[in-house]
N, CA and C of each residue as an Amber inpcrd file, in Angstrom:
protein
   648
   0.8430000  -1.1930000   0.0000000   0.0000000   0.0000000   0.0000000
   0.8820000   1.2480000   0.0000000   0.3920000   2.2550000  -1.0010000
   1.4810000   3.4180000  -1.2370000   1.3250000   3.9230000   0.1040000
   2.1230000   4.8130000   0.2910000   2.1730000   5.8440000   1.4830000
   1.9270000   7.7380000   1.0460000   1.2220000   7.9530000   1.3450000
   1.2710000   9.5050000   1.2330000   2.2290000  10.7700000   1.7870000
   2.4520000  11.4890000   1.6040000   3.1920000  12.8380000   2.4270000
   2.7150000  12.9740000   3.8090000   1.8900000  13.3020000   3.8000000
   0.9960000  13.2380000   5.3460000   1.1600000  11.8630000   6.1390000
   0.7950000  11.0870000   5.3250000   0.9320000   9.4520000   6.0270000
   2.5790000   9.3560000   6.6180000   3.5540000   9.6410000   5.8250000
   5.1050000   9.7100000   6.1070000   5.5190000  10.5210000   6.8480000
   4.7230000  11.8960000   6.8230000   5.5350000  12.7070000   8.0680000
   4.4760000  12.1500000   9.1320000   3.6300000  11.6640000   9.5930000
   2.9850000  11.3520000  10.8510000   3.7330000   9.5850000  11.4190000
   4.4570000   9.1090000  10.5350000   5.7840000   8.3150000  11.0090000
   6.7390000   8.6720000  11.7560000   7.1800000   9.6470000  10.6000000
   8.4660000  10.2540000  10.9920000   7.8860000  11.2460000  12.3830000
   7.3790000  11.7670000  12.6930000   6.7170000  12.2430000  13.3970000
   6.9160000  11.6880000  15.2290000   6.3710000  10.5000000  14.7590000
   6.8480000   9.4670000  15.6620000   8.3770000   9.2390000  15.9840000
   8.8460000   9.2790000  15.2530000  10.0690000   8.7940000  15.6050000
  11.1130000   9.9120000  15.9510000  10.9930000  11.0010000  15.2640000
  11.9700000  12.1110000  15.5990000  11.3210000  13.5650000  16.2600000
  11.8870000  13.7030000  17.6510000  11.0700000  14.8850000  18.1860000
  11.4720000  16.2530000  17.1950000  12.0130000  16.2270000  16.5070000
  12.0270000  17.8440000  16.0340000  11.0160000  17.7060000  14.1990000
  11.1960000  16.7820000  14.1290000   9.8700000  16.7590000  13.5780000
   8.0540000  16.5700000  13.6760000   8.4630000  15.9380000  15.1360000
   7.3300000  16.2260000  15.8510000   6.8880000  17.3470000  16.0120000
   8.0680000  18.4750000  16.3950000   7.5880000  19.8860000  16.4820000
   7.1890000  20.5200000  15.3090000   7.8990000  20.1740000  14.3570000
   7.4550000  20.8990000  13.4090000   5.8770000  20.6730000  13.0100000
   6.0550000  19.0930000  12.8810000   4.3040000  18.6810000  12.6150000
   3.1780000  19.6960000  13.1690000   3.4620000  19.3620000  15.0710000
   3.2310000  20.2990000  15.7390000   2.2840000  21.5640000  14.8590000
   3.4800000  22.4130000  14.6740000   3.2940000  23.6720000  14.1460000
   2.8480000  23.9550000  12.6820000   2.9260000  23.1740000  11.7820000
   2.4150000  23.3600000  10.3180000   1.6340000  22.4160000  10.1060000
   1.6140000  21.0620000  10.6670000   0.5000000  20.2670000  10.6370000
   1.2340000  19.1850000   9.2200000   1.0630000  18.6500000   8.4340000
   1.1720000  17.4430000   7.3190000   1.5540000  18.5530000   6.4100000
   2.3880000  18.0450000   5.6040000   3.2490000  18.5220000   4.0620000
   1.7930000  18.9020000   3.8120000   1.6280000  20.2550000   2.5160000
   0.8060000  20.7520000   1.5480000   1.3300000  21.0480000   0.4340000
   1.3010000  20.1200000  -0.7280000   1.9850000  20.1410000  -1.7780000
   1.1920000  20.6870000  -2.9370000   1.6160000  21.8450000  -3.6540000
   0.3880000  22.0330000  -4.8480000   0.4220000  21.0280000  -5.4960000
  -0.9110000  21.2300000  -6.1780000  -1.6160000  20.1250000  -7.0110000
  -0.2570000  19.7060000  -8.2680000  -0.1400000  18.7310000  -9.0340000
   0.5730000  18.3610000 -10.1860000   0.0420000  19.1060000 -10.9760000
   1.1260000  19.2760000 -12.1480000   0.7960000  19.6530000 -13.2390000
  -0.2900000  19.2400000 -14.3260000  -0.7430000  19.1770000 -15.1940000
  -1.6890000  18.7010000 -15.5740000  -1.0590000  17.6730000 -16.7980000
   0.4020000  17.4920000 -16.6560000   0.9680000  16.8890000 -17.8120000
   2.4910000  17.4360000 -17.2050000   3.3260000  15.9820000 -17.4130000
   4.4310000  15.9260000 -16.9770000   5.3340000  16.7070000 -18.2180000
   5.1970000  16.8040000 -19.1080000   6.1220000  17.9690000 -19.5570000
   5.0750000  19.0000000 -19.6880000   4.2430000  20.0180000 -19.3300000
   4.0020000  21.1120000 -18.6990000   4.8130000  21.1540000 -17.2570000
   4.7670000  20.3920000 -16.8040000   5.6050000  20.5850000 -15.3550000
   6.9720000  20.7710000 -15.7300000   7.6710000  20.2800000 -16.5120000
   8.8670000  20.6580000 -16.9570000   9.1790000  22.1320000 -17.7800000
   8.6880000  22.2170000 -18.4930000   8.7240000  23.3490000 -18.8760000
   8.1910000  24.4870000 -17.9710000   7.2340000  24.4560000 -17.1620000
   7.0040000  25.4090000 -16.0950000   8.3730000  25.7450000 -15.8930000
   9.0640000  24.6350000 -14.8270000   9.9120000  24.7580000 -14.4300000
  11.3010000  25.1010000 -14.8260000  11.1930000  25.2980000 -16.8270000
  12.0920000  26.1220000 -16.9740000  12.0950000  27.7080000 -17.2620000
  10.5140000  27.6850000 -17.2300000   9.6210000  29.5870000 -17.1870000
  10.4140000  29.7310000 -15.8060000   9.7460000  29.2140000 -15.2890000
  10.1820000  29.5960000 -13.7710000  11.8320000  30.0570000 -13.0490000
  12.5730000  29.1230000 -13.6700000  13.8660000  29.4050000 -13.1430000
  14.4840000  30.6560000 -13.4630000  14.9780000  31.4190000 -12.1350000
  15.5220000  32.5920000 -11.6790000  14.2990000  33.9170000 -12.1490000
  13.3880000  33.5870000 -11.8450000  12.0720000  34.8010000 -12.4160000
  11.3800000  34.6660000 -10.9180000  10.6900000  36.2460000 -10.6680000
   9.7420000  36.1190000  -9.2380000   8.3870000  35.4400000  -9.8520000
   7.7060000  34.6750000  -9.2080000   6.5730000  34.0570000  -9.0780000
   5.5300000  34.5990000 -10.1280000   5.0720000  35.9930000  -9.6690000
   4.4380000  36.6640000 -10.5750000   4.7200000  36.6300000 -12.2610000
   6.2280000  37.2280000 -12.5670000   6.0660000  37.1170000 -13.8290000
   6.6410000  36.0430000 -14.3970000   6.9580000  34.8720000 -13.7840000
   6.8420000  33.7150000 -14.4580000   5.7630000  32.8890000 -14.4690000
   4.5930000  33.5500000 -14.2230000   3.4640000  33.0880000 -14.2820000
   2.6150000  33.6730000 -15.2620000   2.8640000  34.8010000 -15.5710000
   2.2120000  35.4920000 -16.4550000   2.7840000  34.9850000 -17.8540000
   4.7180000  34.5260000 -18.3920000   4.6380000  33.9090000 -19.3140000
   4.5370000  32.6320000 -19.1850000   4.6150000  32.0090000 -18.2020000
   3.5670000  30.6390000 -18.6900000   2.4640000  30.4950000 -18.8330000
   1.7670000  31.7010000 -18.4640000  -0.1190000  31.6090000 -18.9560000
   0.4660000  31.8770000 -20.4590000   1.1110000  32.7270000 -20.8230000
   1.2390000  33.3080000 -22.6470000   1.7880000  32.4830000 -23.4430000
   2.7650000  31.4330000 -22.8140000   3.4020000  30.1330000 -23.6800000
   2.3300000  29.1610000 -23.8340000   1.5880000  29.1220000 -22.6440000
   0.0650000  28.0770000 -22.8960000  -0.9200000  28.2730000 -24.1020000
  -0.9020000  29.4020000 -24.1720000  -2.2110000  30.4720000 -24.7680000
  -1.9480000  30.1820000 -26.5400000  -0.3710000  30.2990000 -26.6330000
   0.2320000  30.1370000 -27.6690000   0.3870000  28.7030000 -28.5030000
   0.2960000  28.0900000 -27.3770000   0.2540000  26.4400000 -27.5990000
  -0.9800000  25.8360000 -27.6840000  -2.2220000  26.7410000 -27.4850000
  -3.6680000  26.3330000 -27.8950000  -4.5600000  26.3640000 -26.5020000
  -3.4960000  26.0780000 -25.5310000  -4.4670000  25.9370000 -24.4740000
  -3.8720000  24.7390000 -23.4910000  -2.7290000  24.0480000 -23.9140000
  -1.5980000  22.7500000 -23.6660000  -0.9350000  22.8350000 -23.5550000
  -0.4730000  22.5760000 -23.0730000   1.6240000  22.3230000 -23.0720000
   1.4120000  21.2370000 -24.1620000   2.6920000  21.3700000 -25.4950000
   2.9490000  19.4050000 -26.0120000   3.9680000  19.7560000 -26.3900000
   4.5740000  19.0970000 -26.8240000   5.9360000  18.8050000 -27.3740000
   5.7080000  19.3100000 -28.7810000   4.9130000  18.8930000 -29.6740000
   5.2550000  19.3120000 -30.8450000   4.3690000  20.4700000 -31.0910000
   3.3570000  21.1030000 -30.4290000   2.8670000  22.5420000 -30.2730000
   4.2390000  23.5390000 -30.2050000   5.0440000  23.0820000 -29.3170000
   6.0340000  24.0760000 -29.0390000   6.8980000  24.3490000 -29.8380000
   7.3500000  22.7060000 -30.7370000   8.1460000  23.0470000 -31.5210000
   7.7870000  24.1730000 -33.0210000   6.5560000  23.8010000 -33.1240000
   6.3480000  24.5450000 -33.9060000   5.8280000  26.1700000 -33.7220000
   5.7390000  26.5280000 -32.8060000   6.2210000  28.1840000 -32.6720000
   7.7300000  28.2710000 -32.9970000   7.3140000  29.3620000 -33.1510000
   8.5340000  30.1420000 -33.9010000   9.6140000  31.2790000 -32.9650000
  10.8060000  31.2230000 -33.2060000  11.2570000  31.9440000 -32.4790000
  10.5670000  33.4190000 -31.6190000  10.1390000  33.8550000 -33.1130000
   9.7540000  35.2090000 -32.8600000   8.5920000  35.2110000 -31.7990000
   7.6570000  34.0360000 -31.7970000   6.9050000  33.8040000 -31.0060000
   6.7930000  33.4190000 -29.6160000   8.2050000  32.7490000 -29.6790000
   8.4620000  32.6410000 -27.5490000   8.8730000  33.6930000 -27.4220000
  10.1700000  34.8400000 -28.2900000   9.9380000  35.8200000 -27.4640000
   8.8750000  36.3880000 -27.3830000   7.9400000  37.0040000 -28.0150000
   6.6710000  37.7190000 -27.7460000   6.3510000  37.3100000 -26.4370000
   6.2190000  36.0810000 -25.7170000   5.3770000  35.6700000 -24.4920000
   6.6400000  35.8480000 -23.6210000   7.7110000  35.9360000 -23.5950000
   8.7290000  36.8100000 -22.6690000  10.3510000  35.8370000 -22.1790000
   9.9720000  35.0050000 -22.8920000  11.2440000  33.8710000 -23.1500000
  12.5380000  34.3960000 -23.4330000  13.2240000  34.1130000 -22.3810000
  14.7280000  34.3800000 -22.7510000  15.1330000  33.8590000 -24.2420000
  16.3670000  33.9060000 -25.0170000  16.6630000  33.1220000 -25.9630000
  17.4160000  32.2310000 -25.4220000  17.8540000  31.4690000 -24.0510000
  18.4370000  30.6500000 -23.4160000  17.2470000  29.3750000 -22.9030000
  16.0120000  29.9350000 -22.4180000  14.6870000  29.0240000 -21.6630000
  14.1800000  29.0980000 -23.0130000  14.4410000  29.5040000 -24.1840000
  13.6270000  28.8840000 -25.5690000  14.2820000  27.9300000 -26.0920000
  15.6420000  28.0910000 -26.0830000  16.6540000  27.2620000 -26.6360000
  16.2980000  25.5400000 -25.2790000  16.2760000  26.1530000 -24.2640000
  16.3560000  24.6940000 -23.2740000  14.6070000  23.9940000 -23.4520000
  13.7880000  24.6060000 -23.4360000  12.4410000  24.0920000 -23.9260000
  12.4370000  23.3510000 -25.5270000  12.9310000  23.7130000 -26.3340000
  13.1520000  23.4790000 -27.6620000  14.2460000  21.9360000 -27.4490000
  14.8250000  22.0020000 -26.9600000  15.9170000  20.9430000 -26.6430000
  14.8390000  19.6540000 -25.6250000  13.8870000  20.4460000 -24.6710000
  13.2410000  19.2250000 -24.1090000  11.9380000  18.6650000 -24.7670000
  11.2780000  19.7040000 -25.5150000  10.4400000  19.0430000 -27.1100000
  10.7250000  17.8160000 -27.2560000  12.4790000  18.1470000 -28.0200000
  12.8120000  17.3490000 -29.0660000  13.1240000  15.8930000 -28.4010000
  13.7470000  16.1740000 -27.4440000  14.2200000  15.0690000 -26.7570000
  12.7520000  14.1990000 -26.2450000  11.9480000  14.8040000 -26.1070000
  10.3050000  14.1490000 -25.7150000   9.7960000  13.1460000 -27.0020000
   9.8850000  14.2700000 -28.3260000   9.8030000  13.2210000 -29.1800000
  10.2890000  12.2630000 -29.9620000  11.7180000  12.7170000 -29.6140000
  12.5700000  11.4220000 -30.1720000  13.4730000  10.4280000 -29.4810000
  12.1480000  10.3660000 -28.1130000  12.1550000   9.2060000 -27.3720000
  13.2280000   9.1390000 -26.4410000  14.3460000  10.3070000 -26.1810000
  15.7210000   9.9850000 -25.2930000  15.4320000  10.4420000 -23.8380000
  13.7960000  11.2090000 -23.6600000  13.0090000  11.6370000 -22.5120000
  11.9130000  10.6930000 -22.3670000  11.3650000  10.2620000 -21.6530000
   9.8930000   9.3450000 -21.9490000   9.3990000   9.8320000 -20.5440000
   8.3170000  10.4470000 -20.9110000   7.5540000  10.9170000 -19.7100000
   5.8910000  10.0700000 -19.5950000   5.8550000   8.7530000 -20.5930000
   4.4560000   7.9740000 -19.6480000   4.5010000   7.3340000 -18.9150000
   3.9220000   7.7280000 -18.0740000   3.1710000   7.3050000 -16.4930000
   4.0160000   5.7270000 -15.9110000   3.7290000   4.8140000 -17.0450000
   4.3100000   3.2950000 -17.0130000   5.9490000   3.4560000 -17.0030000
   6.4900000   4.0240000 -17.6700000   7.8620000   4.1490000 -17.9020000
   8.5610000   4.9000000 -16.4760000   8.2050000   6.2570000 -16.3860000
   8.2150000   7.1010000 -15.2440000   8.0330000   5.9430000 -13.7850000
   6.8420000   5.5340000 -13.8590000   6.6920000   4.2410000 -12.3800000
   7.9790000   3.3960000 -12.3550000   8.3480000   3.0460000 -13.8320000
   9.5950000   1.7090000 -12.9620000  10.9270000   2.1450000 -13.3660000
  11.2650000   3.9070000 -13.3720000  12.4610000   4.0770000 -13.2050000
  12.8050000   4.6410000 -11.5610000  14.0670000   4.3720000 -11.1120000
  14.3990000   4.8870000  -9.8770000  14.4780000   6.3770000  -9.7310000
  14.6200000   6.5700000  -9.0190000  14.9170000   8.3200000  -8.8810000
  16.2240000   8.7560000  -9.4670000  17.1110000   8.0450000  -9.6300000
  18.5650000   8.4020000  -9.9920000  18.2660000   8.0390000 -11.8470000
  17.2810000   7.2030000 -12.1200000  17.3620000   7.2670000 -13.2620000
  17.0480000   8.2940000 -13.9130000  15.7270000   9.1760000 -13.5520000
  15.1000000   9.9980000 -13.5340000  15.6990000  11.4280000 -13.9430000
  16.9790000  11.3070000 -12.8630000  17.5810000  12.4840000 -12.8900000
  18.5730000  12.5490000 -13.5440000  19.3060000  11.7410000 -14.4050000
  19.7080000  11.2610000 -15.0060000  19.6500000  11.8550000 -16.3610000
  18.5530000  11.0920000 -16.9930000  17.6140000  11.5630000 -18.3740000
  17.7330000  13.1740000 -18.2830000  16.7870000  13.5010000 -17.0810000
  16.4710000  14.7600000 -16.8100000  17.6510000  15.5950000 -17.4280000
  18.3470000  15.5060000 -16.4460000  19.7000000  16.2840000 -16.5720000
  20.1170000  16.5840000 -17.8620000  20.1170000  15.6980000 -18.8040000
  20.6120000  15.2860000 -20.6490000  19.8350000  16.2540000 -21.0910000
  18.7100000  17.2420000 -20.5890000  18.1560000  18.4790000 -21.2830000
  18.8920000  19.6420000 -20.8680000  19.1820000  20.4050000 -22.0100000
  20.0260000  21.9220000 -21.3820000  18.8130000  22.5310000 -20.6420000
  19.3330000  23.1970000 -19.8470000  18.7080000  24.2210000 -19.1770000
  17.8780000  23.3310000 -17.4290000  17.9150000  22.0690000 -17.6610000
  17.5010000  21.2800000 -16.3040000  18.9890000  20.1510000 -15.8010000
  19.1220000  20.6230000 -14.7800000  20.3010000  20.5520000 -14.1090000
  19.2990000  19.3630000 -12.5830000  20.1600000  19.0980000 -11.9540000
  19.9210000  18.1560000 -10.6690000  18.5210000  18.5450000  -9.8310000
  18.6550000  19.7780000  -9.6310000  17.4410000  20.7830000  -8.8620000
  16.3330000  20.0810000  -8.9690000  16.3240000  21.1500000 -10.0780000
  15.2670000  20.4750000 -10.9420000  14.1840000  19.5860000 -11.3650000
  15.1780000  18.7740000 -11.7550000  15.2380000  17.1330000 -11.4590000
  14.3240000  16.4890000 -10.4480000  15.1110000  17.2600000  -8.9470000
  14.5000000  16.6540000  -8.3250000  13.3740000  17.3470000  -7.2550000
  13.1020000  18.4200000  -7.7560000  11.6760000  19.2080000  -7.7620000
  10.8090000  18.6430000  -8.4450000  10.8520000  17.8190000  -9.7760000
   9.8450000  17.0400000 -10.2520000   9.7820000  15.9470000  -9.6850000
  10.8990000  14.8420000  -9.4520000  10.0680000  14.0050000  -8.6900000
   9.1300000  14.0640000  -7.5610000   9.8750000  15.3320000  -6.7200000
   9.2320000  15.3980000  -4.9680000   7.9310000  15.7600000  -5.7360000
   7.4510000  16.9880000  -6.4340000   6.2800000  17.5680000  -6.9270000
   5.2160000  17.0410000  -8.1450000   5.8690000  16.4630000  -8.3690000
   5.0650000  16.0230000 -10.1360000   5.4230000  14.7390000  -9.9750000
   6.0060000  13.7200000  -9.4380000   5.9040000  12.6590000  -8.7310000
   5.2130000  12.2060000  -7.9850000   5.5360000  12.8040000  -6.8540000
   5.4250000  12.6120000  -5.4040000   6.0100000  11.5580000  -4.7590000
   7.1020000  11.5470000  -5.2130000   8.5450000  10.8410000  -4.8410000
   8.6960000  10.9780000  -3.3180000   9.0480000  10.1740000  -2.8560000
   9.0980000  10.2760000  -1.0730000  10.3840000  10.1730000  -0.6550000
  11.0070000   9.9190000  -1.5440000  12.6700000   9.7560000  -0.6310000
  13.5700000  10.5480000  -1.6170000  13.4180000  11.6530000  -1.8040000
  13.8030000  12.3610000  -2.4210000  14.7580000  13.8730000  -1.4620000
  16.2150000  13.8680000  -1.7050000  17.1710000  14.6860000  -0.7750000
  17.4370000  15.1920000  -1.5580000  17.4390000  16.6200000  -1.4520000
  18.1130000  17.5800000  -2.2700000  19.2110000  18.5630000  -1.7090000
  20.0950000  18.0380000  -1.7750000  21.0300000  18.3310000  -0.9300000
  21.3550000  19.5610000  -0.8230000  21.8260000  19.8910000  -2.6700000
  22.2240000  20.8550000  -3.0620000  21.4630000  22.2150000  -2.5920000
  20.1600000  21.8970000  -2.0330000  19.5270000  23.1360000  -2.1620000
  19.5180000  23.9530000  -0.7050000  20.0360000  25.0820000  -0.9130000
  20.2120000  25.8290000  -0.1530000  18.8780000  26.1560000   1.6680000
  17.5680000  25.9280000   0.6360000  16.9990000  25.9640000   1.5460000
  16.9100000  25.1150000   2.6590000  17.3980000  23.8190000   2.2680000
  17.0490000  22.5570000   3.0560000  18.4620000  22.4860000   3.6380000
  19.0370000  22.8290000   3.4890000  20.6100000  23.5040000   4.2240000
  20.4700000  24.1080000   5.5360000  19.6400000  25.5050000   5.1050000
  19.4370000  26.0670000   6.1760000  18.6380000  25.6940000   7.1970000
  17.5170000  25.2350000   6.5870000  16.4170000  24.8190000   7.4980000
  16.9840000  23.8090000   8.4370000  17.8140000  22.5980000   8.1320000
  18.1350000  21.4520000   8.7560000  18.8940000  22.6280000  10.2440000
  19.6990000  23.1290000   9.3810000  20.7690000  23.6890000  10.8600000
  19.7260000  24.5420000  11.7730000  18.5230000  25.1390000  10.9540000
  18.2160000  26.1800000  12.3510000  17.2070000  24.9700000  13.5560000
  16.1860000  23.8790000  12.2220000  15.3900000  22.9890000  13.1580000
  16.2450000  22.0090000  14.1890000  16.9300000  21.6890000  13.6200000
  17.9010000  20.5450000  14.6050000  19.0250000  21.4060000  15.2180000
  18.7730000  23.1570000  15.0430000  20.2820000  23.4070000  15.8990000
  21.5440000  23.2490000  16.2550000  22.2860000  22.9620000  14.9670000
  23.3970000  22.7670000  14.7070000  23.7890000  23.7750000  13.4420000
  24.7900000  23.5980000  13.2380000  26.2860000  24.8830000  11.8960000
  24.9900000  24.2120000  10.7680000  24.7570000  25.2770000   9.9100000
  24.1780000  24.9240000   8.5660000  25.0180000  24.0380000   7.7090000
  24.6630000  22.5870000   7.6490000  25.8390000  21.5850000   6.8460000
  25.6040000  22.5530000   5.6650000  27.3660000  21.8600000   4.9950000
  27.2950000  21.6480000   3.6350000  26.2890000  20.8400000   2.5490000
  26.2330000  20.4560000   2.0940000  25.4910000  19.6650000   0.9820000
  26.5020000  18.5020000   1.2430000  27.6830000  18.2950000   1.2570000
  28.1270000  16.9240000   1.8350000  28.0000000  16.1860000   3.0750000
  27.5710000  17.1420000   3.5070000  27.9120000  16.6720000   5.5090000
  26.1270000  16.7240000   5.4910000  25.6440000  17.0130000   4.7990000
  23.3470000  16.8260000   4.7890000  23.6530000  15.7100000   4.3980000
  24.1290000  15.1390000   3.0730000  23.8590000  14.0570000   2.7750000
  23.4390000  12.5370000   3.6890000  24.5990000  12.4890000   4.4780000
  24.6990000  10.9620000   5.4230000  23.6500000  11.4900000   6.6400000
  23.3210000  12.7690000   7.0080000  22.2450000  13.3700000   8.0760000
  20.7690000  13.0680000   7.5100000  20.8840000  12.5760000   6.0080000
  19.4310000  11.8760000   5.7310000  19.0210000  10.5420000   6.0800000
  20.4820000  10.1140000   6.4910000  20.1040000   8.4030000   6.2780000
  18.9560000   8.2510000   7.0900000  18.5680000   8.1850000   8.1940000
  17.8970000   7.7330000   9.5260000  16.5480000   7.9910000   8.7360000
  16.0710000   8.7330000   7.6750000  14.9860000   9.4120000   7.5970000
  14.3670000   8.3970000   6.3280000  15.5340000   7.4390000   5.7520000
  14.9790000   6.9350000   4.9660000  13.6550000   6.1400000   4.8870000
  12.6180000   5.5530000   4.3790000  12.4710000   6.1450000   2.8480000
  11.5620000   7.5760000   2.4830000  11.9880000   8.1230000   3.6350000
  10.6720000   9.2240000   3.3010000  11.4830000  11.0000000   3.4850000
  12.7540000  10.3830000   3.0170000  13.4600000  12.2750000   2.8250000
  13.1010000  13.5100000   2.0000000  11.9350000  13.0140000   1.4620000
  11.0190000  14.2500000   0.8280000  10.1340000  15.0380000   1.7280000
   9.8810000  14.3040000   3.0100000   8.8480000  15.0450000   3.5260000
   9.9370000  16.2720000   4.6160000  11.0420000  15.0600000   5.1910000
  11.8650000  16.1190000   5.9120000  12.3320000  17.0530000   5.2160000
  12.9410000  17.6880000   3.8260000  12.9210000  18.5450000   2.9170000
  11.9400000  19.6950000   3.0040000  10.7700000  19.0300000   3.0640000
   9.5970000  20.2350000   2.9570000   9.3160000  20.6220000   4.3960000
   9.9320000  20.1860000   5.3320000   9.8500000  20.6150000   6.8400000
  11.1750000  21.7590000   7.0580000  11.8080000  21.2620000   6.1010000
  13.4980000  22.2090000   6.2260000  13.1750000  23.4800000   6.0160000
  12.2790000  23.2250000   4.5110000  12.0140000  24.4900000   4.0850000
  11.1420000  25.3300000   4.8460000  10.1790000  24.4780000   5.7720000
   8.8500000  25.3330000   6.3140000   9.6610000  26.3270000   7.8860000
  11.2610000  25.1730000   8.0270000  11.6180000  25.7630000   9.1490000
  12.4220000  26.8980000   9.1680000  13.0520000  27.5380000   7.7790000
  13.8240000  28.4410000   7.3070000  12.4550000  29.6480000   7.3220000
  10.8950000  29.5920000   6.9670000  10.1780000  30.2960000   7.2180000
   9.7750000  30.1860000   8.2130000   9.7930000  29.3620000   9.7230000
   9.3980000  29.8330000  10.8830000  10.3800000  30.4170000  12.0590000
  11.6470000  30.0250000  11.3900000  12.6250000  30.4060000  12.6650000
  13.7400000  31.5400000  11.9550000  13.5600000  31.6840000  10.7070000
  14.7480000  32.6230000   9.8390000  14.1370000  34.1850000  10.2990000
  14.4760000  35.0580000  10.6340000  14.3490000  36.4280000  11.0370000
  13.7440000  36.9650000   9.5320000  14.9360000  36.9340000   8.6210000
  14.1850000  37.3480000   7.2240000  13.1120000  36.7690000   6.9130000
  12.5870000  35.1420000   6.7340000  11.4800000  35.0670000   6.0820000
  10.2280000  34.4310000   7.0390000  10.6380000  34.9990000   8.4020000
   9.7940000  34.5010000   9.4440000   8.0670000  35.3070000   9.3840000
   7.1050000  34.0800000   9.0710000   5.6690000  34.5770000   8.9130000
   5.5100000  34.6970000   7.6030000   6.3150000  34.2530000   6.4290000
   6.0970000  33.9870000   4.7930000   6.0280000  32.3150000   4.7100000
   5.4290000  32.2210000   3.5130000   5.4970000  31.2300000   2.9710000
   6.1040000  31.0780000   1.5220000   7.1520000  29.9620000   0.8260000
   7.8510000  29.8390000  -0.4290000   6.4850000  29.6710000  -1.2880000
   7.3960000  29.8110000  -2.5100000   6.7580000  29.1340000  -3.1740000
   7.2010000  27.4240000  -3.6180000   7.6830000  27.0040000  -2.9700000
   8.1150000  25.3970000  -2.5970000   6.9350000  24.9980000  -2.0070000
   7.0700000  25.1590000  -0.6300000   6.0670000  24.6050000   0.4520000
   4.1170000  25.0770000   0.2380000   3.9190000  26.4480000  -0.2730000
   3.0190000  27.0170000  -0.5610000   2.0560000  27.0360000   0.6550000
């Protein structure tokens, strides 16, 4: 029987008091809804990278609009340069969308449902990665989100850096020294992730009483 986000942190919950507290205080992971199509979620996510919330939302409503009303692979390819810029596309996130099209349709990406279920997470990120413009992050923002991948560590990411050192009260690890600080948590290091992050917004002076747009 699968396990849910909520179902996994009310484990973990059990077992580790500083996630108890956190539970405590934010109650079960709240993950936005999936995308409506696993490459719309990808490509979001290359609108999105290094843009504030707002106006990478406004050109992914205009890249949609442009594409009929869909995200697809071969909708996209066939706009035209002149046409991603109009909706506000770098010539770098046109060039890396154009590259994950192609790779969608000539099979070196496979994003159905069946295929996606019986690869591992490392495979995942893997593939992923083989598109310009999606790097590890990324990667593994789609599994935790457009998955719902449960043992998913992102080491690299700054937020879950911080969060670990202020909730457990210790030096903010590196991304090497987080790594082996996941083991105990296995198989469910996606949910402690989204607790890292919720704890960088309850105990950080700067973003204390906000919410990311990660955790939402």
């Amino acid at each position: 029987m699968s396990i849910s986000y909520a179902g996994a942190a009310r484990i973990l919950a059990g077992r580790d008091p500083v996630i108890a507290r956190l539970y405590e205080q934010v109650g079960a992971p709240r993950l936005r809804p999936p995308a409506g199509s696993h490459f719309d979620a990808l490509a979001r996510a290359v609108v999105y990278q290094q843009l504030a919330g707002s106006a990478a939302a406004a050109i992914h409503g205009r890249l949609l609009t442009c594409m009929g009303g869909g995200a697809e692979p071969r909708r996209l390819l066939e706009l035209s340069d002149a046409q991603l810029r109009s909706v506000g596309l770098s010539a770098t996130k046109a060039a890396s969308l154009r590259d994950l099209a192609s790779k969608v349709l000539d099979g070196a990406i496979v994003l159905e449902r069946g295929e996606l279920d019986r690869a591992g997470d490392e495979e995942v990120i893997a593939r992923l990665s083989s598109v310009r413009g999606i790097g590890k992050w990324t990667a593994e923002m789609f599994l935790m989100f457009q998955l719902r991948r449960l043992d998913v560590w992102p080491t690299g990411d700054l937020g879950v850096r911080r969060g670990y050192g202020l909730a457990w009260s210790v030096p903010r690890p590196s991304a090497r020294e987080l790594d082996p600080l996941g083991d105990s948590y296995r198989p469910y290091r996606s949910v402690v992730a989204w607790y890292c992050w919720r704890a960088v917004e309850l105990y950080s002076r700067d973003h204390r009483g906000t919410q990311s747009a990660v955790t939402g």
